[in-house]
Biopython code that builds the backbone (N, CA, C, O; Angstrom):
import numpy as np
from Bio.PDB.StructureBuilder import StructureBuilder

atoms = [
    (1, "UNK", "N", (6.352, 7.954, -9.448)),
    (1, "UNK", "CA", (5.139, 8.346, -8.768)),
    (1, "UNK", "C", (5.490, 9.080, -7.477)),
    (1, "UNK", "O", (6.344, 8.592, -6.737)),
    (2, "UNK", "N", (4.824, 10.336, -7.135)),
    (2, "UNK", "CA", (5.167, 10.987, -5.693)),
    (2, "UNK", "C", (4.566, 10.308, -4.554)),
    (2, "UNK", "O", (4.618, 10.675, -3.381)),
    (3, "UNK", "N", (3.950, 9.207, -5.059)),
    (3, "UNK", "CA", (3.127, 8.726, -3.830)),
    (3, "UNK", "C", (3.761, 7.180, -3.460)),
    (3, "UNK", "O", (3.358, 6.247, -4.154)),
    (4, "UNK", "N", (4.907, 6.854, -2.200)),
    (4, "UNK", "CA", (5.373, 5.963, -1.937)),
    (4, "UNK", "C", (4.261, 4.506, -1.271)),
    (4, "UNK", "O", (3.123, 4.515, -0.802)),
    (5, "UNK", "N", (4.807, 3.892, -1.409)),
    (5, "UNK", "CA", (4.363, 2.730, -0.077)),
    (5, "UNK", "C", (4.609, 1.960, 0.558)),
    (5, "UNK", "O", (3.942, 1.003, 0.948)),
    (6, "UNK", "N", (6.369, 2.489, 0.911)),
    (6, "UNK", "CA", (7.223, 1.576, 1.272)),
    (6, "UNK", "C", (6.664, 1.411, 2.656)),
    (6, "UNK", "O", (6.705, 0.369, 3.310)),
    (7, "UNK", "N", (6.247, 2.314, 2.953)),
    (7, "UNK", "CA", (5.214, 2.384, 4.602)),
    (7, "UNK", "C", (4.794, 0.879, 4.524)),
    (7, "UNK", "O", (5.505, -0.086, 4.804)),
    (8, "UNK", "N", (3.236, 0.869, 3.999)),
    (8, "UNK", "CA", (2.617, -0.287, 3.577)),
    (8, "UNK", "C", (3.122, -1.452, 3.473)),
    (8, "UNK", "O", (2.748, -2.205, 4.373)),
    (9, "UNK", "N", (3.977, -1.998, 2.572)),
    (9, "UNK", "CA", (5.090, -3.095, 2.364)),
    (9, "UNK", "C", (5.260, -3.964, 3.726)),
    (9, "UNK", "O", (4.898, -5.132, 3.863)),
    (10, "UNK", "N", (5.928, -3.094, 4.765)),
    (10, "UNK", "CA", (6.625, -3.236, 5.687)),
    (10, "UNK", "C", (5.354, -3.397, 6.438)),
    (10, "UNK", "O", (5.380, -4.295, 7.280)),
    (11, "UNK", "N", (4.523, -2.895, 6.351)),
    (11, "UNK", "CA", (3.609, -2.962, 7.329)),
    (11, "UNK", "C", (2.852, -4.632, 7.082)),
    (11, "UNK", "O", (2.849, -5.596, 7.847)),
    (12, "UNK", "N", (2.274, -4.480, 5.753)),
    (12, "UNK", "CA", (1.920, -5.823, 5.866)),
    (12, "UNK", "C", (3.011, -7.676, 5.796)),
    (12, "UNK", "O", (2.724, -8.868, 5.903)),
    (13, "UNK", "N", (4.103, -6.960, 5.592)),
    (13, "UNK", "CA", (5.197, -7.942, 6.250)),
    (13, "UNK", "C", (5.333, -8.216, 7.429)),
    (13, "UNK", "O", (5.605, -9.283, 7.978)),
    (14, "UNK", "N", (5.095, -7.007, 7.904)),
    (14, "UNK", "CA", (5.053, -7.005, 9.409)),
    (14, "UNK", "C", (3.915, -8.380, 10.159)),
    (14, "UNK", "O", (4.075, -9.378, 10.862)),
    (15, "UNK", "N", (2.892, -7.742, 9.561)),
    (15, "UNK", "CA", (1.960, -8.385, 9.934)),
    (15, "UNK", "C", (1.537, -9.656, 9.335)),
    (15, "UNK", "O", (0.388, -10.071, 9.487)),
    (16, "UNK", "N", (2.433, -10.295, 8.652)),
    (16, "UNK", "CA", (2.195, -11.297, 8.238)),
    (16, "UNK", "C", (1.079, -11.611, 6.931)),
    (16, "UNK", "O", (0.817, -12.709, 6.440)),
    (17, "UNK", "N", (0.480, -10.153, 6.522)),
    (17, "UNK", "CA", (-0.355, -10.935, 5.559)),
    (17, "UNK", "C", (0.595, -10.705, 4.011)),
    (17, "UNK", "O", (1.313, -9.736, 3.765)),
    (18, "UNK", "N", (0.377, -11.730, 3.239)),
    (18, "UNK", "CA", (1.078, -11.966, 1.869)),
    (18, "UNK", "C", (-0.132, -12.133, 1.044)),
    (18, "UNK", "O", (-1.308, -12.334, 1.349)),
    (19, "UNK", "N", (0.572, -11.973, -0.268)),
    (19, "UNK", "CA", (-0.380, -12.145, -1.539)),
    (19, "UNK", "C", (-1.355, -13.139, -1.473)),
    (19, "UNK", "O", (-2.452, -12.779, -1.899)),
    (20, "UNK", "N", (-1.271, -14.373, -1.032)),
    (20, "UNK", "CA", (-1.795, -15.618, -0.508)),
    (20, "UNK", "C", (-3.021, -15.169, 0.540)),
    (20, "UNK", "O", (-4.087, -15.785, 0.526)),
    (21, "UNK", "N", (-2.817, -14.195, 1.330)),
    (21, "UNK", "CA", (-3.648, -14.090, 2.366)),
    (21, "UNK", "C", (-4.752, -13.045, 1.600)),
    (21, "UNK", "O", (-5.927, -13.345, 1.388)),
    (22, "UNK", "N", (-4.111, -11.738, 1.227)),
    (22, "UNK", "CA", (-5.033, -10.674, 0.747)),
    (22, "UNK", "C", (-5.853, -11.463, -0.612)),
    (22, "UNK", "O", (-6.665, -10.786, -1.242)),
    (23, "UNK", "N", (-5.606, -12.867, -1.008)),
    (23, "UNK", "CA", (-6.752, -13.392, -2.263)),
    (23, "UNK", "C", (-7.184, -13.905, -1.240)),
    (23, "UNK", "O", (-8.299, -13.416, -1.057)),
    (24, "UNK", "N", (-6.887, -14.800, -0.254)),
    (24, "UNK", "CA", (-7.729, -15.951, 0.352)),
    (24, "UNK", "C", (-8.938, -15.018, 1.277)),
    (24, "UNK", "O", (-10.046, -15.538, 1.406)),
    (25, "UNK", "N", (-8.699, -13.727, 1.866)),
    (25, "UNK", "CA", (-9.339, -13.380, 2.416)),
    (25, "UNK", "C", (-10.167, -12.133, 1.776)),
    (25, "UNK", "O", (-11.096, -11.802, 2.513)),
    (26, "UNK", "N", (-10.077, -11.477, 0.769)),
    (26, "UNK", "CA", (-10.569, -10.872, -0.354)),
    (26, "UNK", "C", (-10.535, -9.768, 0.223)),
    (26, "UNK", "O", (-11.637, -9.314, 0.531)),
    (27, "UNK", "N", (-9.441, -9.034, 0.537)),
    (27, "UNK", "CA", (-9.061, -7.787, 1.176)),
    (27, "UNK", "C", (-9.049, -7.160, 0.221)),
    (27, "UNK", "O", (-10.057, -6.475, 0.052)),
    (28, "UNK", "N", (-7.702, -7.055, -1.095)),
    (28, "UNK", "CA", (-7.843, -6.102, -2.013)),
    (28, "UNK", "C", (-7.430, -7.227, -3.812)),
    (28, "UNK", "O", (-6.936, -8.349, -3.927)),
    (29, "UNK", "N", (-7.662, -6.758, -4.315)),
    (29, "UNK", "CA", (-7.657, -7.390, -5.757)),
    (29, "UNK", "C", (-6.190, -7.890, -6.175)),
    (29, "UNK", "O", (-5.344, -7.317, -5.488)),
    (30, "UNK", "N", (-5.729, -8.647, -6.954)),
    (30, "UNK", "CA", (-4.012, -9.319, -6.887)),
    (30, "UNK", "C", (-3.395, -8.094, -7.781)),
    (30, "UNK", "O", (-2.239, -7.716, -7.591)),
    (31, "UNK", "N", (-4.427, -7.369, -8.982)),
    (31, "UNK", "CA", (-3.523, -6.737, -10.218)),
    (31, "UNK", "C", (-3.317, -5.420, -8.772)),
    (31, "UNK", "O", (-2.131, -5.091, -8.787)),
    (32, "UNK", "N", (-4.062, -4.666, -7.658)),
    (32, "UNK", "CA", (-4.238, -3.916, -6.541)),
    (32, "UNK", "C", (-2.694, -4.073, -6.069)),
    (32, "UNK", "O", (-1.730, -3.327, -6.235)),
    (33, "UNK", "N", (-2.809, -5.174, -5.497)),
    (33, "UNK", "CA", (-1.578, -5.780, -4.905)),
    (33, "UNK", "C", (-0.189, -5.444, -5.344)),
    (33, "UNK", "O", (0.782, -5.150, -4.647)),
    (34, "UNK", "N", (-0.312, -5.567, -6.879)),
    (34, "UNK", "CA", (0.858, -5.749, -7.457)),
    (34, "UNK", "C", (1.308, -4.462, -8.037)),
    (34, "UNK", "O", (2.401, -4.270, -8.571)),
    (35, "UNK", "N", (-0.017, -3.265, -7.816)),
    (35, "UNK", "CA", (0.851, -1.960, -8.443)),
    (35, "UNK", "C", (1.199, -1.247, -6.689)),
    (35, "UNK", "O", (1.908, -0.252, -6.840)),
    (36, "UNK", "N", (1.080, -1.344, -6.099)),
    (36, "UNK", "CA", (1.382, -1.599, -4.647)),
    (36, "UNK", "C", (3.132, -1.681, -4.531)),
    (36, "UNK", "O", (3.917, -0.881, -4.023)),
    (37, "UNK", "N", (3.310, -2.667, -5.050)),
    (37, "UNK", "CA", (4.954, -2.996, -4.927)),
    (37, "UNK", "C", (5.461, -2.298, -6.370)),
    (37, "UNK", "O", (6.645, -1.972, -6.289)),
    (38, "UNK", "N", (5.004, -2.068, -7.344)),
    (38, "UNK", "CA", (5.501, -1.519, -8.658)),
    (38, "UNK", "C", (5.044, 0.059, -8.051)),
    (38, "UNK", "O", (6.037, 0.732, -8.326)),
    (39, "UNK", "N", (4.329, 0.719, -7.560)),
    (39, "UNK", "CA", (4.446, 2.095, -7.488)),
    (39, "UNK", "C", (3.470, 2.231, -7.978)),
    (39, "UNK", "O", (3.376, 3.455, -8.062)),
    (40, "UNK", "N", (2.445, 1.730, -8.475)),
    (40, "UNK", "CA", (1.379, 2.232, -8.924)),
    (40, "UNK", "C", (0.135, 3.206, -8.578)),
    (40, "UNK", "O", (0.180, 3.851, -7.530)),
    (41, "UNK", "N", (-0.773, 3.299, -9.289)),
    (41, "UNK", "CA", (-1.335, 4.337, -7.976)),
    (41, "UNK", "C", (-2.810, 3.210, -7.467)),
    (41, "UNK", "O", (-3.015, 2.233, -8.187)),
    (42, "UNK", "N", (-3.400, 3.359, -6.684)),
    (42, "UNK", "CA", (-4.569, 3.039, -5.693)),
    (42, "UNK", "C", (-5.328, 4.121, -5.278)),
    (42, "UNK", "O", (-5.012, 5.240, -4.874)),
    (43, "UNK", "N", (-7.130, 3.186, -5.577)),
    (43, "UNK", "CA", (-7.680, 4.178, -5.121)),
    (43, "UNK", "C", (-7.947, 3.986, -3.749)),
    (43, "UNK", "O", (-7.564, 3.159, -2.921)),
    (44, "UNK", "N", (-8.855, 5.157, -3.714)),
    (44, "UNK", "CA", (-9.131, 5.484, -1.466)),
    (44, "UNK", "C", (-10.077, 4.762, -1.055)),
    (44, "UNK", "O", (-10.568, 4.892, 0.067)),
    (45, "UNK", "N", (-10.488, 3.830, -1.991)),
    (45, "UNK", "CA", (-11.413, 2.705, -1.447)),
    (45, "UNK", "C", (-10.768, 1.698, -0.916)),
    (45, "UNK", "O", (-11.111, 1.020, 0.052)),
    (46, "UNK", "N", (-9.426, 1.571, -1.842)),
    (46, "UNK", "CA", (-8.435, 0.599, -1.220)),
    (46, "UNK", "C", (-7.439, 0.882, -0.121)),
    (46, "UNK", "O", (-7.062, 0.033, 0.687)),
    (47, "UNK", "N", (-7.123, 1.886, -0.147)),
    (47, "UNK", "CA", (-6.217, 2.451, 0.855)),
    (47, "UNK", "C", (-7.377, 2.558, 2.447)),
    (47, "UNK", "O", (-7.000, 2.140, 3.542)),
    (48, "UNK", "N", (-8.458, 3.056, 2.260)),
    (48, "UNK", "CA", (-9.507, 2.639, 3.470)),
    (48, "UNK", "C", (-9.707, 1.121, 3.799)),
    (48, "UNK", "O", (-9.827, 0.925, 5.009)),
    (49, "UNK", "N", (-9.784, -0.178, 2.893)),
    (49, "UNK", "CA", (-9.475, -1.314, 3.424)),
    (49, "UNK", "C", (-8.286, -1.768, 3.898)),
    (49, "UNK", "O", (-8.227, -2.761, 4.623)),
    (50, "UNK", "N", (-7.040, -0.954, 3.460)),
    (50, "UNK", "CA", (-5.684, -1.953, 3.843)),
    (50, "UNK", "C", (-5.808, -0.821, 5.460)),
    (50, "UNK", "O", (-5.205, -1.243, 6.448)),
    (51, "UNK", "N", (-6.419, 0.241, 5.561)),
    (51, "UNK", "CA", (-5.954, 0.921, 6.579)),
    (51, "UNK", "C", (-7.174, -0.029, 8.071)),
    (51, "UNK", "O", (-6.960, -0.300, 9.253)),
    (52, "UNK", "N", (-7.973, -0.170, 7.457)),
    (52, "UNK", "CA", (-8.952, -1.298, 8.307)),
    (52, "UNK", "C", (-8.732, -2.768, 8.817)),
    (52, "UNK", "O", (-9.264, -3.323, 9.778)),
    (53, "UNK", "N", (-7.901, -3.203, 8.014)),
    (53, "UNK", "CA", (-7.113, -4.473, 8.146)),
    (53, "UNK", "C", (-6.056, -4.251, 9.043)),
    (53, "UNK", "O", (-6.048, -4.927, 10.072)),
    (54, "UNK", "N", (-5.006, -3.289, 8.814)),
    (54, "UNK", "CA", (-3.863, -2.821, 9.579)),
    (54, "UNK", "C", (-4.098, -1.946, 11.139)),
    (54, "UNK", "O", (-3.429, -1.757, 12.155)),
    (55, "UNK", "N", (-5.569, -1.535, 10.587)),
    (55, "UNK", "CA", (-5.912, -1.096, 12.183)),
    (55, "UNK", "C", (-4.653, 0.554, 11.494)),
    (55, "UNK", "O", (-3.518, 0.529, 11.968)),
    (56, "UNK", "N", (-4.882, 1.406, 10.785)),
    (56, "UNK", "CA", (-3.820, 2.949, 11.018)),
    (56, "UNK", "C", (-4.815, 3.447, 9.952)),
    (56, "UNK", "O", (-5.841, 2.918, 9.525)),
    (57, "UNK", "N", (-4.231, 4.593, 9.649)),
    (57, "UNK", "CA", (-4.591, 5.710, 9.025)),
    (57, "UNK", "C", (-3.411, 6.285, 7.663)),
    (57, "UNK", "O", (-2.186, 6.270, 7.548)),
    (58, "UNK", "N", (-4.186, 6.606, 7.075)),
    (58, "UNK", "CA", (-3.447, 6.766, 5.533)),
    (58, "UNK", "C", (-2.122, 7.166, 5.579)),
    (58, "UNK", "O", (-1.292, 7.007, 4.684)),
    (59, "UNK", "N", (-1.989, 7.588, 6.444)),
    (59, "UNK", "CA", (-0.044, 8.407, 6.569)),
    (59, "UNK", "C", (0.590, 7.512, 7.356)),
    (59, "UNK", "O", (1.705, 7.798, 7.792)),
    (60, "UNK", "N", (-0.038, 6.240, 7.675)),
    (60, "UNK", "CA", (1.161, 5.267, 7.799)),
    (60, "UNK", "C", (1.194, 4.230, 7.324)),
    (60, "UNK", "O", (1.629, 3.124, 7.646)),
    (61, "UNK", "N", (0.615, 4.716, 6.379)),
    (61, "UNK", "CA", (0.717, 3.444, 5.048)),
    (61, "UNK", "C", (1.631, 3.592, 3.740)),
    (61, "UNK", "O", (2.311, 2.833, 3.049)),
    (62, "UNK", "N", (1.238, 5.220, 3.753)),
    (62, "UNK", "CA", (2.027, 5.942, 2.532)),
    (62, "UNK", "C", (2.341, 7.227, 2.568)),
    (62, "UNK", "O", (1.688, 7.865, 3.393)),
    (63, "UNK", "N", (3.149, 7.846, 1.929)),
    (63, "UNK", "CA", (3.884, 9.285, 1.654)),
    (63, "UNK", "C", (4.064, 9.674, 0.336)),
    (63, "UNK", "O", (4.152, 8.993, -0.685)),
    (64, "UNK", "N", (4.118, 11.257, 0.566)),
    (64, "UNK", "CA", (4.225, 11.819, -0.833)),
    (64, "UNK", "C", (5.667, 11.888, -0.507)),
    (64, "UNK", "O", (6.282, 11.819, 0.558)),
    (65, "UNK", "N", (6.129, 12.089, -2.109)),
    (65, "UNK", "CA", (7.524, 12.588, -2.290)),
    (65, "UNK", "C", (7.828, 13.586, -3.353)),
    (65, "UNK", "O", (7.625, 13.258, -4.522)),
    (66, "UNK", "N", (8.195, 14.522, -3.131)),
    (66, "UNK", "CA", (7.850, 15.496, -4.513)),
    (66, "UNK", "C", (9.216, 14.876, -5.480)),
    (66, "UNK", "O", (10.393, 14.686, -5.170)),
    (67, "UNK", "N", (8.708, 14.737, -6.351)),
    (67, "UNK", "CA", (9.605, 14.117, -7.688)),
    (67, "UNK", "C", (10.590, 15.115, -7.736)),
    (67, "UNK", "O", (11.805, 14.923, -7.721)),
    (68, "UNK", "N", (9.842, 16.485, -7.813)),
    (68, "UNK", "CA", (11.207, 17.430, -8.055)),
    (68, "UNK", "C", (12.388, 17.509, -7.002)),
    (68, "UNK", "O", (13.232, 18.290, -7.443)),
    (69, "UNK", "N", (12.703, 17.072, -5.966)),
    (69, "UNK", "CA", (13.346, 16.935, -4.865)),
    (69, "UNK", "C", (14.360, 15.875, -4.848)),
    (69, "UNK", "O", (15.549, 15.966, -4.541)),
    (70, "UNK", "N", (13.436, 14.481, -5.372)),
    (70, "UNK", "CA", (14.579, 13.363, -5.635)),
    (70, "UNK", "C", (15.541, 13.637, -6.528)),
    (70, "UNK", "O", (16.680, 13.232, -6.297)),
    (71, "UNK", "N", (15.160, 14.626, -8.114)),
    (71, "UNK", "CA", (16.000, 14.769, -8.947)),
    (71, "UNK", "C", (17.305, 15.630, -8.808)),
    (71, "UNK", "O", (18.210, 15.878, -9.605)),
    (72, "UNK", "N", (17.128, 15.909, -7.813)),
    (72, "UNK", "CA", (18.215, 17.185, -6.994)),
    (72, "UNK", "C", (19.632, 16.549, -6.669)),
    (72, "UNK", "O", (20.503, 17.227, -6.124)),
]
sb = StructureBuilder()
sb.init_structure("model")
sb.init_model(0)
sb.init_chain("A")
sb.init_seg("    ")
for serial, (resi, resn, name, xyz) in enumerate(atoms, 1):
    if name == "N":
        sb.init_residue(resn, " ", resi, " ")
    sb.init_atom(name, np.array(xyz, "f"), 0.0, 1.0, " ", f" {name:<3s}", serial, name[0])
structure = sb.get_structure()
């Protein structure tokens, strides 16, 4: 996928919230969660709540990467 989120990861490590927290507090959905760390993609409904929770804005949550570049 060109679209990373190692941003994100780190961010909500940072901040302490875990899988445990984003169900207990019904931030974003667990299958959400989990393509998150697998690379999956998310929509901008979700990426507008994790960016509301984290207090930032979409480019420091995540990055593109052009696929054709890594294969180089």
């Amino acid at each position: 996928m060109p679209i990373k989120y190692d941003k994100l990861i780190k961010r909500l490590q940072k901040a302490g919230i875990t899988s445990y927290t984003i169900k207990r507090d019904k931030i974003i959905g667990q299958a959400t969660y989990k393509k998150i760390f697998e690379g999956g993609d998310i929509d901008t409904r979700t990426i507008a709540k994790l960016c509301k929770v984290l207090n930032c804005q979409p480019g420091d949550i995540m990055e593109y990467v052009d696929e054709d570049d890594t294969n180089i």
